[in-house]
PDBQT receptor file of N, H, CA, C and O in Angstrom, charges set to zero:
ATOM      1  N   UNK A   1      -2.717   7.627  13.579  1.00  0.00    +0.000 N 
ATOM      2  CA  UNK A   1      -2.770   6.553  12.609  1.00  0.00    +0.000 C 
ATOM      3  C   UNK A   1      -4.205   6.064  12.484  1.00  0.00    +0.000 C 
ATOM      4  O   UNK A   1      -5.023   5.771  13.355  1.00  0.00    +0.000 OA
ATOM      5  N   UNK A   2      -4.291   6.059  11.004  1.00  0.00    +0.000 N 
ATOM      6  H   UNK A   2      -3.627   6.298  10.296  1.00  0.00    +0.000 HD
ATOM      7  CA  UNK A   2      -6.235   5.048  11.129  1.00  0.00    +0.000 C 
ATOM      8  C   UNK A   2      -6.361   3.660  11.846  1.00  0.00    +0.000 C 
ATOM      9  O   UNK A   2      -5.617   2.737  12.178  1.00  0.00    +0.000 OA
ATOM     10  N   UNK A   3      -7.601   3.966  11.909  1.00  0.00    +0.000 N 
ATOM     11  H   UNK A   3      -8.206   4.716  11.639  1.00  0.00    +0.000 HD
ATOM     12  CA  UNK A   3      -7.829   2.049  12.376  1.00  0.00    +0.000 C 
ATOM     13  C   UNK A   3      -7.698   0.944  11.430  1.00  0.00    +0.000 C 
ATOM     14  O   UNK A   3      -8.056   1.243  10.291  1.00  0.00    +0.000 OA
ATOM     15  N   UNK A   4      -7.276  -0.271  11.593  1.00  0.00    +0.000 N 
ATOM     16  H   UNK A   4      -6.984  -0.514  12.519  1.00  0.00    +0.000 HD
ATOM     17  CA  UNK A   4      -7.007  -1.008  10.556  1.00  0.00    +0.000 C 
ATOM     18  C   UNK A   4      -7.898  -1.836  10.867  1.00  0.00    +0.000 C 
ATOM     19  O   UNK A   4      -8.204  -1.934  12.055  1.00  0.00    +0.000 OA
ATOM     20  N   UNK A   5      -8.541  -2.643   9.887  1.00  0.00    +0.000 N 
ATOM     21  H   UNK A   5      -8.292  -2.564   8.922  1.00  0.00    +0.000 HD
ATOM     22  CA  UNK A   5      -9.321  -3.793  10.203  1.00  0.00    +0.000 C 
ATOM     23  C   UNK A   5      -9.491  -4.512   9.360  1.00  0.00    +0.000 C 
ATOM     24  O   UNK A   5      -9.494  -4.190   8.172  1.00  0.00    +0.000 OA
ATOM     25  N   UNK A   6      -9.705  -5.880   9.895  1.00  0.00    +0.000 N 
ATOM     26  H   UNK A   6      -9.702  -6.142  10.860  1.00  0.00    +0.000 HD
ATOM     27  CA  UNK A   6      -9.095  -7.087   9.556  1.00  0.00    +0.000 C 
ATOM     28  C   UNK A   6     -10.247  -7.725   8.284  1.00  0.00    +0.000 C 
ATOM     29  O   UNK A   6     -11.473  -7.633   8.332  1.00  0.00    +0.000 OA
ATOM     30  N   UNK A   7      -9.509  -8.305   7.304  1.00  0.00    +0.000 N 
ATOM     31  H   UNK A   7      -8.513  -8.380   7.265  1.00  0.00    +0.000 HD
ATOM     32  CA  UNK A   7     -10.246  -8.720   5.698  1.00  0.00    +0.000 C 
ATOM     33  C   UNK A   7      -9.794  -9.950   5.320  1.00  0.00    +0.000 C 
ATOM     34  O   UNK A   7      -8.593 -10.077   5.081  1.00  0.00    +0.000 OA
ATOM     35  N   UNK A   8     -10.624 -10.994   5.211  1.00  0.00    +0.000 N 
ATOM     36  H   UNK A   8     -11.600 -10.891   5.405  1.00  0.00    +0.000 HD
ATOM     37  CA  UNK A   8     -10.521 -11.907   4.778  1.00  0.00    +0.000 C 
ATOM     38  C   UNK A   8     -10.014 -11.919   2.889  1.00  0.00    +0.000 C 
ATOM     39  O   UNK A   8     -10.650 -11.378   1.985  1.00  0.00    +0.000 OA
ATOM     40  N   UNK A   9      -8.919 -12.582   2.774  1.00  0.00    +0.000 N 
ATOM     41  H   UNK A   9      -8.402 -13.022   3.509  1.00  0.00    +0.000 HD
ATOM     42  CA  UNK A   9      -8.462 -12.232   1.183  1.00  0.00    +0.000 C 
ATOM     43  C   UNK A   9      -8.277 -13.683   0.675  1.00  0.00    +0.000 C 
ATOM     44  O   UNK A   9      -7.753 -14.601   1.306  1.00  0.00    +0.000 OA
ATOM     45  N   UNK A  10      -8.891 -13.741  -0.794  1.00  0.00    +0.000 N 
ATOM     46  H   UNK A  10      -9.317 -12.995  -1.306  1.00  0.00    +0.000 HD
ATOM     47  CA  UNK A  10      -8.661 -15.476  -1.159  1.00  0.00    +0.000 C 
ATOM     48  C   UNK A  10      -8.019 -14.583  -2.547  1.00  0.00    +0.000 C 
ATOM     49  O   UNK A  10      -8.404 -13.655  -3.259  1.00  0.00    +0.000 OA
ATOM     50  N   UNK A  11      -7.035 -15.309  -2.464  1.00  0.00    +0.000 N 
ATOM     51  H   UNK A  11      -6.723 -16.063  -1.886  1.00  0.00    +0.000 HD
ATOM     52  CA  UNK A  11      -5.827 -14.448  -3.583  1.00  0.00    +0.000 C 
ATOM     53  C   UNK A  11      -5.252 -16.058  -4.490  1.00  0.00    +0.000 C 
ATOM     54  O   UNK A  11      -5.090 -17.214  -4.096  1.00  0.00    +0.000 OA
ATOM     55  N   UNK A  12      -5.141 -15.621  -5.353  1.00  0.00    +0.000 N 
ATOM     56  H   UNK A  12      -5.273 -14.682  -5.673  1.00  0.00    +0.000 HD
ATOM     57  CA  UNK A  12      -4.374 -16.648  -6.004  1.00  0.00    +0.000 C 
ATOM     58  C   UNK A  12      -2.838 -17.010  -5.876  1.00  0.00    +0.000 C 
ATOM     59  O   UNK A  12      -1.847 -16.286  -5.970  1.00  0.00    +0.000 OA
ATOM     60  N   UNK A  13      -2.944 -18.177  -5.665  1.00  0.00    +0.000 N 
ATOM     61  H   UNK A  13      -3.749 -18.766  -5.588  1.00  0.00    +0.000 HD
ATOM     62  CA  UNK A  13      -1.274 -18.955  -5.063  1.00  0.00    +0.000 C 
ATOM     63  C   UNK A  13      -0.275 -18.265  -5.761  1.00  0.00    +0.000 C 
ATOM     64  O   UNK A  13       0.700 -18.020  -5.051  1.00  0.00    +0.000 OA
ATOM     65  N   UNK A  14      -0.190 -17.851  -6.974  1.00  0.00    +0.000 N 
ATOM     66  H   UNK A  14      -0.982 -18.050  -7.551  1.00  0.00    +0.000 HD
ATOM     67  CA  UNK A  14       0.903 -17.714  -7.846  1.00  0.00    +0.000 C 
ATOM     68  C   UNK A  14       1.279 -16.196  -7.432  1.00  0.00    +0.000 C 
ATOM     69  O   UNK A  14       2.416 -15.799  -7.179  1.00  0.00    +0.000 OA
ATOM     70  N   UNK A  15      -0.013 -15.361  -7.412  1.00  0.00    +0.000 N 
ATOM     71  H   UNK A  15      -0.937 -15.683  -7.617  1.00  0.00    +0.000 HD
ATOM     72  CA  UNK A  15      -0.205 -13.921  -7.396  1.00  0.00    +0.000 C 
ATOM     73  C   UNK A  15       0.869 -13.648  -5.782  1.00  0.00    +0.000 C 
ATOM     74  O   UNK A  15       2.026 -13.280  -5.579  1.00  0.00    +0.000 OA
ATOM     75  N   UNK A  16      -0.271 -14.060  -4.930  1.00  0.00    +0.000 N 
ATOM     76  H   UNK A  16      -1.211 -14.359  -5.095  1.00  0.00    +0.000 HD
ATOM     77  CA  UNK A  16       0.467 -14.636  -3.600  1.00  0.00    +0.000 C 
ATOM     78  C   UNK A  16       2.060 -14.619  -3.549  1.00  0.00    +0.000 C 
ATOM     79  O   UNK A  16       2.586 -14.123  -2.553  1.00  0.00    +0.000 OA
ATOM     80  N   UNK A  17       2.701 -15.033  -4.368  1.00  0.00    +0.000 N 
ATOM     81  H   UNK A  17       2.274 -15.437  -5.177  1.00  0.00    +0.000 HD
ATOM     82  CA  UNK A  17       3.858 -16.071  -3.971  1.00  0.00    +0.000 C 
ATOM     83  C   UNK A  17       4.848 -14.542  -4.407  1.00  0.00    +0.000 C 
ATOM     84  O   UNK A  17       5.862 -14.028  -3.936  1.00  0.00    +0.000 OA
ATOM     85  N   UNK A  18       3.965 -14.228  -5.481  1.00  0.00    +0.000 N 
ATOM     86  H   UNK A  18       3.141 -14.646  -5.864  1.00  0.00    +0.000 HD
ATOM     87  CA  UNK A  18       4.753 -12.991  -6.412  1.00  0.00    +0.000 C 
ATOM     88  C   UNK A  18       4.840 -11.949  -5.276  1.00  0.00    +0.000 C 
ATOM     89  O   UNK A  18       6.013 -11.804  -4.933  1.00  0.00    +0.000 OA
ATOM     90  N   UNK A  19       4.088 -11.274  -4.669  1.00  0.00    +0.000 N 
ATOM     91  H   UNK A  19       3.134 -11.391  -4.948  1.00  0.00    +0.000 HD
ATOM     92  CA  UNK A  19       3.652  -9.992  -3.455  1.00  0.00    +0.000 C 
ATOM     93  C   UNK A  19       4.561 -10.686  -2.369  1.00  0.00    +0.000 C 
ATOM     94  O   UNK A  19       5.453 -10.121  -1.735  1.00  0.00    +0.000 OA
ATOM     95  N   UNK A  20       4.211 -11.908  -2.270  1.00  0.00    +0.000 N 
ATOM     96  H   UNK A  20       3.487 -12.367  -2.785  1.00  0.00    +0.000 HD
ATOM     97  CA  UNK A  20       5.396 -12.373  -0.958  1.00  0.00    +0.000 C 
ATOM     98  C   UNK A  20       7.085 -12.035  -1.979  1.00  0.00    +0.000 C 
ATOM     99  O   UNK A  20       7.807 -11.216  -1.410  1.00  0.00    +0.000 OA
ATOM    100  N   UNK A  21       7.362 -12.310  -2.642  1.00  0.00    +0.000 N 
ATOM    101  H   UNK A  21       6.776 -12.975  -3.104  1.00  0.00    +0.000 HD
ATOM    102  CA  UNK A  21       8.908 -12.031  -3.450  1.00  0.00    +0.000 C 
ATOM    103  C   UNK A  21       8.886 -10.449  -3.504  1.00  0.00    +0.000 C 
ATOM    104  O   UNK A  21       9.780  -9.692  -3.126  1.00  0.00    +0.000 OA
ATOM    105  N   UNK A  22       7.634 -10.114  -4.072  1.00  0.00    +0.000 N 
ATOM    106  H   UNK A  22       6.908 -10.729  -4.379  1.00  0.00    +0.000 HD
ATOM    107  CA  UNK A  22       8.211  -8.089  -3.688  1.00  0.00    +0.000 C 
ATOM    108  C   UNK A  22       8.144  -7.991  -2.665  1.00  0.00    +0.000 C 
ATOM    109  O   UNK A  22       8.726  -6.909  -2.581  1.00  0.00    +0.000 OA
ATOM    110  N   UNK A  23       7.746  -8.378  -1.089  1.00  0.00    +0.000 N 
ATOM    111  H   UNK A  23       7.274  -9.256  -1.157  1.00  0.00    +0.000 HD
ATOM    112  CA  UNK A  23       7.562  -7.789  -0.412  1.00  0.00    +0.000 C 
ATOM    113  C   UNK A  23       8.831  -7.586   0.449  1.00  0.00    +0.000 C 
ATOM    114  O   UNK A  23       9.300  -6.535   0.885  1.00  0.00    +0.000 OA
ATOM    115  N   UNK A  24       9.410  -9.280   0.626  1.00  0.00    +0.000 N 
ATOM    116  H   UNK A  24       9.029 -10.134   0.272  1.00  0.00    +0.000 HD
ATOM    117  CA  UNK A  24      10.871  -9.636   0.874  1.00  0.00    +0.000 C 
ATOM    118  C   UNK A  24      11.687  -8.462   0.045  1.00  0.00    +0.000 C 
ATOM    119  O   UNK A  24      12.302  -7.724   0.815  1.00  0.00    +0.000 OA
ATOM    120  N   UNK A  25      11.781  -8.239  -0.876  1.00  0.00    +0.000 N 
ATOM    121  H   UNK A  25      11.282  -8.838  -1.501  1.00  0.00    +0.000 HD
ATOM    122  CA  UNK A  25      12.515  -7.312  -2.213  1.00  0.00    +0.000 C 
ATOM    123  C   UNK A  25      12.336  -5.540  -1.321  1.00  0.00    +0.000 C 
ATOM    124  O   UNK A  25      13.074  -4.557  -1.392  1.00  0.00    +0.000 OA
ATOM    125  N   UNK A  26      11.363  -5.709  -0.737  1.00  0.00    +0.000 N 
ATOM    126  H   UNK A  26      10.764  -6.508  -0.680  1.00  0.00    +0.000 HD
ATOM    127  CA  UNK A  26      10.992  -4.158   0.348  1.00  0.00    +0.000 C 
ATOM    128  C   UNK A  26      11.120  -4.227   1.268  1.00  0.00    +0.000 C 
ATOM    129  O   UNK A  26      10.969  -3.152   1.849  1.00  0.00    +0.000 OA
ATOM    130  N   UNK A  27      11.487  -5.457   2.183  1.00  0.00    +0.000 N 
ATOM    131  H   UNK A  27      11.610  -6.330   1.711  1.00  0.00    +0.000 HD
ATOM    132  CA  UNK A  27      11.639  -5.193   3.248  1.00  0.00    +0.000 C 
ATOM    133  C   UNK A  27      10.668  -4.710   4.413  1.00  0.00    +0.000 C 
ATOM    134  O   UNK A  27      10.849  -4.027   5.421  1.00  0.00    +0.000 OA
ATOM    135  N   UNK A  28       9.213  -5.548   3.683  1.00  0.00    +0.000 N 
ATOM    136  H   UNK A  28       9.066  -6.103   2.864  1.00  0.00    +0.000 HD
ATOM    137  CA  UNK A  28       7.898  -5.005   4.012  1.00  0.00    +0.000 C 
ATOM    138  C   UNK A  28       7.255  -6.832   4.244  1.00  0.00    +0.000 C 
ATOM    139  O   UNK A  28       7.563  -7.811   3.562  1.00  0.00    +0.000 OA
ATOM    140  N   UNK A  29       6.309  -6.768   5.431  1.00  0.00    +0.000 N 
ATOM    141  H   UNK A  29       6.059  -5.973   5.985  1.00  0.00    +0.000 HD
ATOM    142  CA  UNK A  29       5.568  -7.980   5.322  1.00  0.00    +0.000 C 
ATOM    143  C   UNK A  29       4.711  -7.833   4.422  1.00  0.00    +0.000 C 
ATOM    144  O   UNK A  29       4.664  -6.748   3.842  1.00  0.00    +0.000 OA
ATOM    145  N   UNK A  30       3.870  -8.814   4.093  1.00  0.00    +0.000 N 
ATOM    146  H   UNK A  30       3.909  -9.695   4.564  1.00  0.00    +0.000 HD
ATOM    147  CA  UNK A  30       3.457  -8.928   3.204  1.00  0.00    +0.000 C 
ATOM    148  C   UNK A  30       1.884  -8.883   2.962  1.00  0.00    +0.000 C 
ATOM    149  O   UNK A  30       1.183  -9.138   1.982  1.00  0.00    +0.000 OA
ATOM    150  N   UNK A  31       1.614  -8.442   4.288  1.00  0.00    +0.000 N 
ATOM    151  H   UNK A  31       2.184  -8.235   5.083  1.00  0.00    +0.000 HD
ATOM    152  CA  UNK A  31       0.263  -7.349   4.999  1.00  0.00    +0.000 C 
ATOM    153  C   UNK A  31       1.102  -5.920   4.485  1.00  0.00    +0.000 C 
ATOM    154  O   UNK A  31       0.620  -5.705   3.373  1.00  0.00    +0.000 OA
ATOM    155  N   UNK A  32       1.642  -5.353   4.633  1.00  0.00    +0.000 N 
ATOM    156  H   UNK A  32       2.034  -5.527   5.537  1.00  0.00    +0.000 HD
ATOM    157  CA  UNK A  32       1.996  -3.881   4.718  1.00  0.00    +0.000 C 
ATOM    158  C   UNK A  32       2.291  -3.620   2.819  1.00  0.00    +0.000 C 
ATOM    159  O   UNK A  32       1.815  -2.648   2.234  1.00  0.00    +0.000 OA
ATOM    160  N   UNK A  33       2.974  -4.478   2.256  1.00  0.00    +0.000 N 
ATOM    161  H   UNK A  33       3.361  -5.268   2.731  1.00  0.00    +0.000 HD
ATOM    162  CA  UNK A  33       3.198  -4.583   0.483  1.00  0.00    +0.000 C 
ATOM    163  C   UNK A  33       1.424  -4.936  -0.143  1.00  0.00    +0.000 C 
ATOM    164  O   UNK A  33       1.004  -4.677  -1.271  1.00  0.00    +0.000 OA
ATOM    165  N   UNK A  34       0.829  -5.437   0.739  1.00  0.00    +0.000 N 
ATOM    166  H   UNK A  34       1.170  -5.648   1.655  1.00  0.00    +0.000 HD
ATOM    167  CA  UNK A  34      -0.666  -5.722  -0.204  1.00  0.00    +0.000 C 
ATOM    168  C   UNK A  34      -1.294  -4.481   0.209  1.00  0.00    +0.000 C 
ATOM    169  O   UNK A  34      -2.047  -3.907  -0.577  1.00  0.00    +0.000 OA
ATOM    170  N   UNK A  35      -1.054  -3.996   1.391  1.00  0.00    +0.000 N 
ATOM    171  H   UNK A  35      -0.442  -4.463   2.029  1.00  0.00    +0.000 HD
ATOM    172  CA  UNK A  35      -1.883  -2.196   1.794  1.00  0.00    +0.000 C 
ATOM    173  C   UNK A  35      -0.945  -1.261   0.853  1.00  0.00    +0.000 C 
ATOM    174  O   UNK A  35      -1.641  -0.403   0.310  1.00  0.00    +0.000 OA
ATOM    175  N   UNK A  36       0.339  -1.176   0.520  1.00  0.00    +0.000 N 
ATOM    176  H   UNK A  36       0.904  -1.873   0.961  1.00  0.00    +0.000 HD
ATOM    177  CA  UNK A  36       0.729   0.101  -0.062  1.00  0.00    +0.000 C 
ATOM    178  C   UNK A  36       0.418  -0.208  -1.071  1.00  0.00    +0.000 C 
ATOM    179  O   UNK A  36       0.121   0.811  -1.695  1.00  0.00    +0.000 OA
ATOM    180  N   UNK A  37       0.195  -1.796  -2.155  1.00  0.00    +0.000 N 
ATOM    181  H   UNK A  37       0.436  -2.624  -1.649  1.00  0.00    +0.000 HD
ATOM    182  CA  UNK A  37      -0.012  -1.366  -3.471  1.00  0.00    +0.000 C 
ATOM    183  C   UNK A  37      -1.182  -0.998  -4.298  1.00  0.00    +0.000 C 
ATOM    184  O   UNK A  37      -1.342  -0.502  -5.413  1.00  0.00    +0.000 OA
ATOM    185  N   UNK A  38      -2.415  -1.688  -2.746  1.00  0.00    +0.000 N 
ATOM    186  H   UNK A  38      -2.285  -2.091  -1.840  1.00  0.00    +0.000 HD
ATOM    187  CA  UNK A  38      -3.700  -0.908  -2.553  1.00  0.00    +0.000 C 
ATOM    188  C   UNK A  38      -3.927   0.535  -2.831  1.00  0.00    +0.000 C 
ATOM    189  O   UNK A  38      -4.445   0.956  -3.865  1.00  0.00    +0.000 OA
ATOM    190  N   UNK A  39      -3.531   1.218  -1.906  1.00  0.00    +0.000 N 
ATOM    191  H   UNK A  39      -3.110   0.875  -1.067  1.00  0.00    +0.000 HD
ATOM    192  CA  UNK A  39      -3.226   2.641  -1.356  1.00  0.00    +0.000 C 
ATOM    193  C   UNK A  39      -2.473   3.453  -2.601  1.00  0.00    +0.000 C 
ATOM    194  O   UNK A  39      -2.848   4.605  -2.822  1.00  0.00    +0.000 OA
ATOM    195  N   UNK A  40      -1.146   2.724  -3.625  1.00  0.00    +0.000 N 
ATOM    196  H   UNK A  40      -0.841   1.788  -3.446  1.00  0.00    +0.000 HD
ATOM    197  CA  UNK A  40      -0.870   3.478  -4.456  1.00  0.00    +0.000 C 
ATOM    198  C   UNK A  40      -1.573   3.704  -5.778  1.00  0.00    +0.000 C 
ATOM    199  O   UNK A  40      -1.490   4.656  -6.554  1.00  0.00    +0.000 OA
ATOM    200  N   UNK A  41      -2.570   2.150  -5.865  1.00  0.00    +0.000 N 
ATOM    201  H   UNK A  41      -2.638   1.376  -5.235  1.00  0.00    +0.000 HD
ATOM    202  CA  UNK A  41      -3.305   2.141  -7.370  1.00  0.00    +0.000 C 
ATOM    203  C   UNK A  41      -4.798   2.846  -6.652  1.00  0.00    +0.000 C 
ATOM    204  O   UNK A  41      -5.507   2.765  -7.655  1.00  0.00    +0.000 OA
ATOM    205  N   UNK A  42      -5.574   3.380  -5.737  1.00  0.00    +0.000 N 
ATOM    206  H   UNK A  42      -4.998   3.446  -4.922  1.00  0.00    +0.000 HD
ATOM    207  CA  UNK A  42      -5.893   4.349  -5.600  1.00  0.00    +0.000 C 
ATOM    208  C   UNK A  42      -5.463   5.676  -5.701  1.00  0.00    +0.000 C 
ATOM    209  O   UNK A  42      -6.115   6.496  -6.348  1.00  0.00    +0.000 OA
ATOM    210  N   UNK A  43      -4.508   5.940  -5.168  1.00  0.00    +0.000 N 
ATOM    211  H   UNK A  43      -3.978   5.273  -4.643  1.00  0.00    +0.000 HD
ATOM    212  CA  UNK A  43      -4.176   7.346  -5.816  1.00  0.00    +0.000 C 
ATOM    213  C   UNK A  43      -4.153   7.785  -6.856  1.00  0.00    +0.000 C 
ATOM    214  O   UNK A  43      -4.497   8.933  -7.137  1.00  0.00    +0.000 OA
ATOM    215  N   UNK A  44      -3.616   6.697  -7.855  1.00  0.00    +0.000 N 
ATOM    216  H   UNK A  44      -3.336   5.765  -7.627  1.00  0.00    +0.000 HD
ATOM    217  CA  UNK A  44      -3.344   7.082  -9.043  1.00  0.00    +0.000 C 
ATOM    218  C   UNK A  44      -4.397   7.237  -9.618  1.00  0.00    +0.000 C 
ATOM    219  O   UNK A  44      -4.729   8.245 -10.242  1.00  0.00    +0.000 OA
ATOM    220  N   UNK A  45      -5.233   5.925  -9.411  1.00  0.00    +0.000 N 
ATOM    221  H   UNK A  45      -4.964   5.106  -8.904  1.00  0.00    +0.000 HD
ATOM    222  CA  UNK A  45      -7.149   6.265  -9.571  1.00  0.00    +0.000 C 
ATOM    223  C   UNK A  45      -7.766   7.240  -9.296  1.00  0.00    +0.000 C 
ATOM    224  O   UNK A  45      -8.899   7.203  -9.777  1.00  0.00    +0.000 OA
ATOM    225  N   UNK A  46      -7.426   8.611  -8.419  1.00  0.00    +0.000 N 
ATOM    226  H   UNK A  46      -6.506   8.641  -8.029  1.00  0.00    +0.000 HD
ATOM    227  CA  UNK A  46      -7.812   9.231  -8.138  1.00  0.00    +0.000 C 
ATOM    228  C   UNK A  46      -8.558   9.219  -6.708  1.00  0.00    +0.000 C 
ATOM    229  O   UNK A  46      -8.704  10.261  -6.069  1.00  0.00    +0.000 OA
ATOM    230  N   UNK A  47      -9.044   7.900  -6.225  1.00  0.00    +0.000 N 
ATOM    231  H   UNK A  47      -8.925   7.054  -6.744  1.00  0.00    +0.000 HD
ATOM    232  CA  UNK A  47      -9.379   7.386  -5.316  1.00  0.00    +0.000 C 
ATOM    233  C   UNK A  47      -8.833   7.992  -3.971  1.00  0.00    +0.000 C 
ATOM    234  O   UNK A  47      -9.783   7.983  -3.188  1.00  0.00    +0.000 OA
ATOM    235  N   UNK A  48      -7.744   8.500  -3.376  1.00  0.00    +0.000 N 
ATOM    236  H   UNK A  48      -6.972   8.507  -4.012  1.00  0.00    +0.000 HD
ATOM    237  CA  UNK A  48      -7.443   8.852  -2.334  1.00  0.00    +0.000 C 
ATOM    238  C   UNK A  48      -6.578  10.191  -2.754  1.00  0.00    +0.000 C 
ATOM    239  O   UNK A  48      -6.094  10.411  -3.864  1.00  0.00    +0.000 OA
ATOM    240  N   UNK A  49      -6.499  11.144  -1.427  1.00  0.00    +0.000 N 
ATOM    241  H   UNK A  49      -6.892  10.965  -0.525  1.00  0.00    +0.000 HD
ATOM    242  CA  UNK A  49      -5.786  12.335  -2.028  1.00  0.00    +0.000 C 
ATOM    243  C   UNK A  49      -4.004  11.708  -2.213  1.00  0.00    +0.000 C 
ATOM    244  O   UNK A  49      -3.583  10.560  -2.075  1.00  0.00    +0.000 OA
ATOM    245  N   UNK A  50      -3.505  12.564  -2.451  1.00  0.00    +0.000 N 
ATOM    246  H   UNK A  50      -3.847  13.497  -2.563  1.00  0.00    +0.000 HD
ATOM    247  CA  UNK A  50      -1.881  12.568  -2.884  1.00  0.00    +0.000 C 
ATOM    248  C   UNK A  50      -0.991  12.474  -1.168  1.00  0.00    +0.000 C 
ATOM    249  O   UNK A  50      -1.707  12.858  -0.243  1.00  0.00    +0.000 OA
ATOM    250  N   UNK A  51      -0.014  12.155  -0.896  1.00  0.00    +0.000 N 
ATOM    251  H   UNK A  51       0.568  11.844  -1.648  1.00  0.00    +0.000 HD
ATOM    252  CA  UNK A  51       0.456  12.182   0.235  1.00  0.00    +0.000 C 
ATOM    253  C   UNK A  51       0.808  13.685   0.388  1.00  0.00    +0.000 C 
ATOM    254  O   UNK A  51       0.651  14.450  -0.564  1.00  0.00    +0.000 OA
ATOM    255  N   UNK A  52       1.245  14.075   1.489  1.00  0.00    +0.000 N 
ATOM    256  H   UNK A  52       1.372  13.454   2.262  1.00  0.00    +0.000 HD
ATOM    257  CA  UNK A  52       1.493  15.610   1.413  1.00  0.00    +0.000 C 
ATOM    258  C   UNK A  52       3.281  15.451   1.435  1.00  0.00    +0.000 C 
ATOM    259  O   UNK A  52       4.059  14.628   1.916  1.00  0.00    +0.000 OA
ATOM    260  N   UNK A  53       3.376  16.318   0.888  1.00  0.00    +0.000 N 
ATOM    261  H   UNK A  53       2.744  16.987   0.498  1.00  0.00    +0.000 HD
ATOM    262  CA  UNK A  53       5.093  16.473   0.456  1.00  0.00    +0.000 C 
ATOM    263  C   UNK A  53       5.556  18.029   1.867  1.00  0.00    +0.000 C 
ATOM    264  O   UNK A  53       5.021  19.118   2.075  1.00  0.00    +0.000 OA
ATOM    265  N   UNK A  54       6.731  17.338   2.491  1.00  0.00    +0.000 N 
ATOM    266  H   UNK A  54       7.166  16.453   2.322  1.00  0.00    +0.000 HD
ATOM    267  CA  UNK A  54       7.523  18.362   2.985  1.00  0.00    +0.000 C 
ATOM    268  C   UNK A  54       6.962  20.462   2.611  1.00  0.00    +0.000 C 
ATOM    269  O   UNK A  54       6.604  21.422   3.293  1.00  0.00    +0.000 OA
ATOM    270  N   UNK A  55       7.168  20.222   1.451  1.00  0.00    +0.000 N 
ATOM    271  H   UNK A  55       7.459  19.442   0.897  1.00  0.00    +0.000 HD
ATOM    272  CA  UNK A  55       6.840  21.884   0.745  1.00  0.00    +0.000 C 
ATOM    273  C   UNK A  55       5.835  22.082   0.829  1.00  0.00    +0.000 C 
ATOM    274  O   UNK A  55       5.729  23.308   0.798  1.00  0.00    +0.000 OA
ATOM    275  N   UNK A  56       4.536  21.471   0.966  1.00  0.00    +0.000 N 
ATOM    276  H   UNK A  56       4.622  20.475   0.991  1.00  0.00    +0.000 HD
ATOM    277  CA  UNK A  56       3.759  21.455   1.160  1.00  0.00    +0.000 C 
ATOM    278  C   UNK A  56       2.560  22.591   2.926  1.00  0.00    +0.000 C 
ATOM    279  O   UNK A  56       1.565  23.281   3.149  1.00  0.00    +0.000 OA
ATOM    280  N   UNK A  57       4.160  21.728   3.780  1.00  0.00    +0.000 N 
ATOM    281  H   UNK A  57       4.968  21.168   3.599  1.00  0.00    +0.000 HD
ATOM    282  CA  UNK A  57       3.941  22.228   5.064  1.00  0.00    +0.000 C 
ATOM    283  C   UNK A  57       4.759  23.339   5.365  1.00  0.00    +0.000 C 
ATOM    284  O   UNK A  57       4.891  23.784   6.505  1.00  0.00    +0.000 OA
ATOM    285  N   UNK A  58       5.371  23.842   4.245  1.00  0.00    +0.000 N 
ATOM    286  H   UNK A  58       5.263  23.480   3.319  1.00  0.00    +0.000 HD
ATOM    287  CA  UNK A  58       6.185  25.255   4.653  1.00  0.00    +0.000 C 
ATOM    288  C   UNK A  58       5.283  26.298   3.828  1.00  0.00    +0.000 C 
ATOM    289  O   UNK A  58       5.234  26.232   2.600  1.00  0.00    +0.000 OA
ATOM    290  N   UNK A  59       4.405  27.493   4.730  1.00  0.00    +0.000 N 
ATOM    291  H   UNK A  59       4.445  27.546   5.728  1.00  0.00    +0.000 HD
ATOM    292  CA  UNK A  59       4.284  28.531   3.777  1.00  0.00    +0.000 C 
ATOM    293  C   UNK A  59       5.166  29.125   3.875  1.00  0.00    +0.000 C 
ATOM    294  O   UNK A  59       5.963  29.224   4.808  1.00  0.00    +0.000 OA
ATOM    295  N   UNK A  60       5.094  29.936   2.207  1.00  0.00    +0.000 N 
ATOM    296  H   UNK A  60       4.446  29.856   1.449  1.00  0.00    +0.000 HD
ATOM    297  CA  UNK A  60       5.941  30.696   1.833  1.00  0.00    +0.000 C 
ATOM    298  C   UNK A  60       5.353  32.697   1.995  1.00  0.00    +0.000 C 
ATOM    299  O   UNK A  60       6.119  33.595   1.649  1.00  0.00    +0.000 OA
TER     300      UNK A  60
C-alpha cells in the first residue's frame, strides 16, 4: 500500500456536508470518499494509469 500523508483541506461547508451525505451513501469515511473521487477524476484526466482488471493478470 502507498504512504499516505496528511493535507490540510479548507473546503466549503455546503460542498463538505454534500461528500459527508455520499460518503455515508458508500459506506466510506469521508477521508476515503474525498481520496477515491480524487483518484477517479484523475484517471479519467488521464492523470493516473487505469486500475488493473482481473484479465489483465491472466495470460493467455
Amino acid at each position: 500500500m502507498s504512504e499516505k500523508k496528511a493535507y490540510p483541506l479548507r473546503i466549503n461547508a455546503e460542498i463538505l456536508a454534500a461528500a459527508q451525505r455520499w460518503a455515508d451513501d458508500e459506506l466510506r469515511s469521508l477521508n476515503a470518499q474525498i481520496e477515491y473521487v480524487l483518484r477517479d477524476a484523475l484517471r479519467k484526466a488521464g492523470r493516473l494509469p487505469s486500475p488493473r482488471t482481473s484479465t489483465e493478470d491472466d495470460p493467455e
